[in-house]
N, C-alpha and C positions, 0 to 999 in steps of 0.2 A: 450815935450809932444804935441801930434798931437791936433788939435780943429775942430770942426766941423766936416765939411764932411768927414774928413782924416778918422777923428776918427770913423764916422759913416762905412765909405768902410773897413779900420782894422779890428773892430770886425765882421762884413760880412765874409769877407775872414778867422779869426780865426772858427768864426763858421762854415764852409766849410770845414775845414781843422780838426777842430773836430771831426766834423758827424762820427758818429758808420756806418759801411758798409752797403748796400742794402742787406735785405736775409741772412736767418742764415745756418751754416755747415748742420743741421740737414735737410733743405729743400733741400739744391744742394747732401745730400747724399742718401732722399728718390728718387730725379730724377735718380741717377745712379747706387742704384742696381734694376736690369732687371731679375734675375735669381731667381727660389725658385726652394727650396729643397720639393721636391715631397710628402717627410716623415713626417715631423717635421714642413712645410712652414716656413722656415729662409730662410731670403731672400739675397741672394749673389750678387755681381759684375758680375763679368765673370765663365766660364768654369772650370779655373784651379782652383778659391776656390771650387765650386760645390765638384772638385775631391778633394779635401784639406777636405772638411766638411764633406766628405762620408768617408775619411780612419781614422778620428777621431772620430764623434758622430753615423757612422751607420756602423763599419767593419763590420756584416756580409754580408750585400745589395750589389749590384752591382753598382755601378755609371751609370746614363742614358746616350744615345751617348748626344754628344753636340745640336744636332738637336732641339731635344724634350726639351730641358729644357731653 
């Protein structure tokens, strides 16, 4: 069994090794979708969901060029 300072630097270290991550999925996933749906404002990734979201929630609509969106 460690004493003193051991014991003090050990739980240091366990505690480091614990710590829950910086920053939650939902904050790194609002920085990385860029895209909205024109129609409906869901907000997308990239280009190919934009056309993914348009041939399921709006077949009649056109998809925008990729430019504009």
């Amino acid at each position: 069994m460690t004493r003193g300072k051991q014991k003090i630097e050990a739980q240091r270290r366990n505690a480091e090794r614990n710590q829950k991550p910086k920053g939650s999925q939902l904050e790194a996933r609002a920085a990385a979708l860029k895209t909205v749906c024109p129609i409906c404002k869901a907000q997308l990734a990239n280009y190919n969901q934009l056309s993914d979201h348009y041939a399921s929630k709006h077949p009649k609509e056109t998809v925008p060029p990729p430019s504009s969106s």
